[in-house]
VOGUTI-531122 format. One record per atom (N, C-alpha, C): residue number from 1; residue in three letters; chain; atom name; x, y, z. Coordinates in steps of 0.02 Angstrom, whole numbers, plus 50000, padded with zeros to 5 digits. Layout:
<nodes>
<NUM "Ala" "A" "CA" <X Y Z>>
...
</nodes>
This chain:
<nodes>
<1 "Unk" "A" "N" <46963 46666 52384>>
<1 "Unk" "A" "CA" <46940 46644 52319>>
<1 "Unk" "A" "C" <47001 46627 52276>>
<2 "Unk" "A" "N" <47009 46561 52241>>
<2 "Unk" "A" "CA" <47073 46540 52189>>
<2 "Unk" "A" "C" <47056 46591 52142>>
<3 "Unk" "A" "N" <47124 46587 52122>>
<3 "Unk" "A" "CA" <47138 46622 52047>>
<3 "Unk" "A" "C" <47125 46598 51999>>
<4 "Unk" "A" "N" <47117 46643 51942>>
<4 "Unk" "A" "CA" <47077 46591 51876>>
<4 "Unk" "A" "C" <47155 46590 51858>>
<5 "Unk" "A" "N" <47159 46510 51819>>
<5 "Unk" "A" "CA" <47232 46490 51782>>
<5 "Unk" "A" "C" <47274 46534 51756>>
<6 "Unk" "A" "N" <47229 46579 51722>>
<6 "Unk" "A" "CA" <47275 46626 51661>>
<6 "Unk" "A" "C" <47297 46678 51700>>
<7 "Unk" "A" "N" <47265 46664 51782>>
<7 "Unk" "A" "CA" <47317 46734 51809>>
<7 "Unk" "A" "C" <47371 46707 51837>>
<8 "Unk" "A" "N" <47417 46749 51854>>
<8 "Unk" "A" "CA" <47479 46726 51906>>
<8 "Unk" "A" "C" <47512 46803 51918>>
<9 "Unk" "A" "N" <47537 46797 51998>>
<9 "Unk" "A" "CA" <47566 46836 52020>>
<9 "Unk" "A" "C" <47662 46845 51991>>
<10 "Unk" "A" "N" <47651 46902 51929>>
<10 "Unk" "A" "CA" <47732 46911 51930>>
<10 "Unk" "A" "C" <47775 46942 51965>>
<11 "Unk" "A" "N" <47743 46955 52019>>
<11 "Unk" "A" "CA" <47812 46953 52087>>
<11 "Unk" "A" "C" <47859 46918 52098>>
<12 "Unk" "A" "N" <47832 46834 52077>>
<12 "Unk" "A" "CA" <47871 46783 52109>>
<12 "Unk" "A" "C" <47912 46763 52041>>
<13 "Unk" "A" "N" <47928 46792 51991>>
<13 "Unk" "A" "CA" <47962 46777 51932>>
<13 "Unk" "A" "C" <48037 46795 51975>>
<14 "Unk" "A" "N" <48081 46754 51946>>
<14 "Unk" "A" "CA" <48152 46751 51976>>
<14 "Unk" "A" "C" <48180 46829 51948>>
<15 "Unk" "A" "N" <48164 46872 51926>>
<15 "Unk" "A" "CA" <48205 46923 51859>>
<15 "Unk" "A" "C" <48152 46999 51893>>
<16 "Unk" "A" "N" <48096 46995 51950>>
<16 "Unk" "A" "CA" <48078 47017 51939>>
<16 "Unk" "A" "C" <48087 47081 51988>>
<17 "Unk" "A" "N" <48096 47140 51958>>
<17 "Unk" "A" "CA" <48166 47183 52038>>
<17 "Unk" "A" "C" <48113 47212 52087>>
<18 "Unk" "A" "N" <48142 47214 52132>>
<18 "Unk" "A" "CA" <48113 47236 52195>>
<18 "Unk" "A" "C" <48102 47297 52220>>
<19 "Unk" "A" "N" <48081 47328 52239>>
<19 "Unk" "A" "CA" <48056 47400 52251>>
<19 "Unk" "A" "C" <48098 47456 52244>>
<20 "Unk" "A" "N" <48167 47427 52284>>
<20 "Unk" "A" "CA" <48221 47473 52255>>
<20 "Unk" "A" "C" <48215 47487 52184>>
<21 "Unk" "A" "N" <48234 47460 52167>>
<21 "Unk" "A" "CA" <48236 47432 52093>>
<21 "Unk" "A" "C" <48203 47483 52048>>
<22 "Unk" "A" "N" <48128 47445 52087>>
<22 "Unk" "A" "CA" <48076 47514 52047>>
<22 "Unk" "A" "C" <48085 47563 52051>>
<23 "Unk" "A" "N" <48104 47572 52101>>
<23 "Unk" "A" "CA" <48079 47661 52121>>
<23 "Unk" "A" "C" <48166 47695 52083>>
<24 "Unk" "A" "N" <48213 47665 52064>>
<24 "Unk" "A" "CA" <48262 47692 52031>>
<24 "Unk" "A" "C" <48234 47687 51949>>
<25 "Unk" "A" "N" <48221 47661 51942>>
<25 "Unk" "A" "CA" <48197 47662 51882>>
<25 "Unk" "A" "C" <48138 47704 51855>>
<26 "Unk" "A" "N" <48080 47701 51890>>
<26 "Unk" "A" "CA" <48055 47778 51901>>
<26 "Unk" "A" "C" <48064 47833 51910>>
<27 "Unk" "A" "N" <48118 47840 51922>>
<27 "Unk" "A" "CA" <48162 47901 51928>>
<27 "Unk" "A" "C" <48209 47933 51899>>
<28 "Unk" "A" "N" <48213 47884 51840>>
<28 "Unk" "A" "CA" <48251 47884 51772>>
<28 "Unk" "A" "C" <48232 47933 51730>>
<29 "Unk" "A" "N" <48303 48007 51689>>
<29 "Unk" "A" "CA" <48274 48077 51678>>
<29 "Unk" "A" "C" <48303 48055 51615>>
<30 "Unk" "A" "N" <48283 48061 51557>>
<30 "Unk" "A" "CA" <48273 48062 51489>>
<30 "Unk" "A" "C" <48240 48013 51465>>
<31 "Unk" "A" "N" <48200 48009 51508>>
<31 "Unk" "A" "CA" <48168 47945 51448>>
<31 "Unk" "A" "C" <48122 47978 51398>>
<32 "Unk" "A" "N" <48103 47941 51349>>
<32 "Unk" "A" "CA" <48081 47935 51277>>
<32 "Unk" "A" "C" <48027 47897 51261>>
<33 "Unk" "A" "N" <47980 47909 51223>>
<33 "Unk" "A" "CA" <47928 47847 51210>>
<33 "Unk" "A" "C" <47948 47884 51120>>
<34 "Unk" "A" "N" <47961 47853 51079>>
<34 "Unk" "A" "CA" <47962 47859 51013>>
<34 "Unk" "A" "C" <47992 47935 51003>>
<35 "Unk" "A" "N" <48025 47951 51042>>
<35 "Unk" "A" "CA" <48074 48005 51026>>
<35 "Unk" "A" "C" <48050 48061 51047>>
<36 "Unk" "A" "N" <47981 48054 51092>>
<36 "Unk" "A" "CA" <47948 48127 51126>>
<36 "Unk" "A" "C" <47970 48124 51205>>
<37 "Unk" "A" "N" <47979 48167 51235>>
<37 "Unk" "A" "CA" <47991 48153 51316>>
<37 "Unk" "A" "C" <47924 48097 51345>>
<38 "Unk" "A" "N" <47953 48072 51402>>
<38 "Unk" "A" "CA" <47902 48016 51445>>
<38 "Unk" "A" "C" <47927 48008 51490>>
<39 "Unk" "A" "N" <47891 47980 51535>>
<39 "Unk" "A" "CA" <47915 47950 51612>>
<39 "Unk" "A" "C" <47883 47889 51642>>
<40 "Unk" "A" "N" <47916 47885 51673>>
<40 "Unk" "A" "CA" <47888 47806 51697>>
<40 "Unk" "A" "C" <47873 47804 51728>>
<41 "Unk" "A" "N" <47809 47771 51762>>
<41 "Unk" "A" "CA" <47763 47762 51831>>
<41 "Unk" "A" "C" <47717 47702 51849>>
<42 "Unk" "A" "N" <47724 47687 51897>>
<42 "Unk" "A" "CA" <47687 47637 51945>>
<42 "Unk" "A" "C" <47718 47582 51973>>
<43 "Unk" "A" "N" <47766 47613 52025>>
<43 "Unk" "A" "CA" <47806 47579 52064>>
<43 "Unk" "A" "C" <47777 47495 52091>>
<44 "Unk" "A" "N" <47710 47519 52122>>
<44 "Unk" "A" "CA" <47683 47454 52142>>
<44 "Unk" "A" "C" <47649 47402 52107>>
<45 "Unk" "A" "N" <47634 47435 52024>>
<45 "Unk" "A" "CA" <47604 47396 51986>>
<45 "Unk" "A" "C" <47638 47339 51975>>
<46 "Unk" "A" "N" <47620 47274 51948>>
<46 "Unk" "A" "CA" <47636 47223 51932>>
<46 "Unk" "A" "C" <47679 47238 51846>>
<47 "Unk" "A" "N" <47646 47295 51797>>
<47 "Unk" "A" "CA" <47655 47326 51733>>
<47 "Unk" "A" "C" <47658 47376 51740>>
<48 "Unk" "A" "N" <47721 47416 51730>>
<48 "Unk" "A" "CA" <47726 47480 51724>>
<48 "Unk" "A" "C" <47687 47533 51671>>
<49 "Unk" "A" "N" <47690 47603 51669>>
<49 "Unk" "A" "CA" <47666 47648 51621>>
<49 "Unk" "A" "C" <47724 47670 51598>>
<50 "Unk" "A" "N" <47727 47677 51519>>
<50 "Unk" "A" "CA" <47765 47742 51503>>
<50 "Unk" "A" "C" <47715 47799 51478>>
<51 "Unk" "A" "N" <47728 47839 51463>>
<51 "Unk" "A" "CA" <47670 47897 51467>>
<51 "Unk" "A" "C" <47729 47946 51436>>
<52 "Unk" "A" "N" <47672 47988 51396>>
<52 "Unk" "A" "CA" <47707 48032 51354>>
<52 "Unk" "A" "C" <47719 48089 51406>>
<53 "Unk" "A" "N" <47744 48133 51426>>
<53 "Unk" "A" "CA" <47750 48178 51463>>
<53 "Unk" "A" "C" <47708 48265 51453>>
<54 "Unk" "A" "N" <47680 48242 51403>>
<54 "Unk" "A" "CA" <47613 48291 51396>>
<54 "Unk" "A" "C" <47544 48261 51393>>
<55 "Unk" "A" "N" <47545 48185 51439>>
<55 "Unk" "A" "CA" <47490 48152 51448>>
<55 "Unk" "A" "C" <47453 48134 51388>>
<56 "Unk" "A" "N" <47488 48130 51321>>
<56 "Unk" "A" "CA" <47435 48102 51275>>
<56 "Unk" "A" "C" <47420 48046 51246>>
<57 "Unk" "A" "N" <47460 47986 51295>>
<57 "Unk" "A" "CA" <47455 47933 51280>>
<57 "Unk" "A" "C" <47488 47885 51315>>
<58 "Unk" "A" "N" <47504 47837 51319>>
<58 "Unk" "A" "CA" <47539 47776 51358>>
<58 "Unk" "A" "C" <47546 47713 51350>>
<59 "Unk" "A" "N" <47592 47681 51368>>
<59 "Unk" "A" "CA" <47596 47599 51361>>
<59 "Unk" "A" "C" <47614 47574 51414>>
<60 "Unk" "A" "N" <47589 47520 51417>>
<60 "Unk" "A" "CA" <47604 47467 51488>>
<60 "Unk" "A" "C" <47670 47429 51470>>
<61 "Unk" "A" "N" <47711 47425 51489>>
<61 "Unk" "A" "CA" <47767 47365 51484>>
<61 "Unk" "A" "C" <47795 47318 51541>>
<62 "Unk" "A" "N" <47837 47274 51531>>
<62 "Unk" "A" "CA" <47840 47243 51603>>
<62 "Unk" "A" "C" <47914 47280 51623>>
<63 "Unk" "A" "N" <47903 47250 51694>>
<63 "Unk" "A" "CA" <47966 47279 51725>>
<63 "Unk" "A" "C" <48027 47276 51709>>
<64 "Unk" "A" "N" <48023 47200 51672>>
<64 "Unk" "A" "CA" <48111 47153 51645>>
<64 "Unk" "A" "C" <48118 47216 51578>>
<65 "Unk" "A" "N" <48059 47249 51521>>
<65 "Unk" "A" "CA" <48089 47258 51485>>
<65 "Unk" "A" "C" <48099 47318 51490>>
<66 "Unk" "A" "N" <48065 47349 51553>>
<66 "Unk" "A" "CA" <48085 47434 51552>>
<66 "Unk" "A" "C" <48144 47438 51590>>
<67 "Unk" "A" "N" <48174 47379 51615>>
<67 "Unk" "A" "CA" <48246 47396 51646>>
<67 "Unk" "A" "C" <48283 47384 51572>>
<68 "Unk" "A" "N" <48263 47334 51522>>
<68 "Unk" "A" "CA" <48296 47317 51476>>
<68 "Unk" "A" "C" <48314 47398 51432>>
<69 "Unk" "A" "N" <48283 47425 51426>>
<69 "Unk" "A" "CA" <48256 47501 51374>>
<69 "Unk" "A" "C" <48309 47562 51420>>
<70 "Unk" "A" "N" <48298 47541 51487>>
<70 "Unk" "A" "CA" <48333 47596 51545>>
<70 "Unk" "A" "C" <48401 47588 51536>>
<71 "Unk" "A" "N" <48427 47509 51539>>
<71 "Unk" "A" "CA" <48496 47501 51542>>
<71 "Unk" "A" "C" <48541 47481 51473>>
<72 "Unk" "A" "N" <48495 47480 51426>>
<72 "Unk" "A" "CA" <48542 47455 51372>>
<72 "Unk" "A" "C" <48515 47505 51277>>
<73 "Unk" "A" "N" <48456 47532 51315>>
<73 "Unk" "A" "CA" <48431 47570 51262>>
<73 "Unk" "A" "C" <48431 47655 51262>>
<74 "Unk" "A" "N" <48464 47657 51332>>
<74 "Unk" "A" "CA" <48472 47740 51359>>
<74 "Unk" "A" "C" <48406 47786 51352>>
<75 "Unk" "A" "N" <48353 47720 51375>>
<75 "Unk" "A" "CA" <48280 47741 51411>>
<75 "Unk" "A" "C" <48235 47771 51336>>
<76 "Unk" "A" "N" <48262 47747 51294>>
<76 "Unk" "A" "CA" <48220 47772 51244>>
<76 "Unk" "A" "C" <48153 47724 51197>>
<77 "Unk" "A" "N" <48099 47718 51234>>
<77 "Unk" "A" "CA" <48047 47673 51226>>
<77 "Unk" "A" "C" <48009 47675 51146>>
<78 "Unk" "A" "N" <47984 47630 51120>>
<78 "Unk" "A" "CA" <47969 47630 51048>>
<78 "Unk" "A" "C" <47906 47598 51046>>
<79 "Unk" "A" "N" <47855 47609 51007>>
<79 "Unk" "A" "CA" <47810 47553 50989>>
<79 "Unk" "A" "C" <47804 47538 50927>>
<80 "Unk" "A" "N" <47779 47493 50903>>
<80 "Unk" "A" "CA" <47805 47471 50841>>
<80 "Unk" "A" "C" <47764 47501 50792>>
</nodes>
């Protein structure tokens, strides 16, 4: 069955890291969602979770920007 237009597979985005990748980044120990502990999860998803680490909430982000938050923000996630 085709895909409807508005979908597309972001696997095939040039930026988009590869399992290694993920699974180091999931594995990443201080992270932060607005200054409470969190962690990151769903290696195989297409959109990752951050998740508060007492399960009371979460956000989806993409992969480009949770490496962006991991490597240049010292894993500390925000929502606006």
């Amino acid at each position: 069955m085709p895909r409807a237009p508005f979908q597309r597979n972001v696997r095939h985005l040039p930026d988009f890291p590869d399992r290694e990748e993920r699974t180091a980044l999931v594995r990443t120990r201080g992270v932060t969602l607005n200054g409470r502990p969190a962690r990151i999860a769903g290696i195989s998803l297409d959109f990752p979770v951050v998740s508060y680490a007492d399960g009371s909430g979460s956000v989806e982000y993409s992969w480009q920007a949770v490496r962006l938050v991991v490597n240049q923000r010292g894993a500390a996630f925000r929502t606006s």
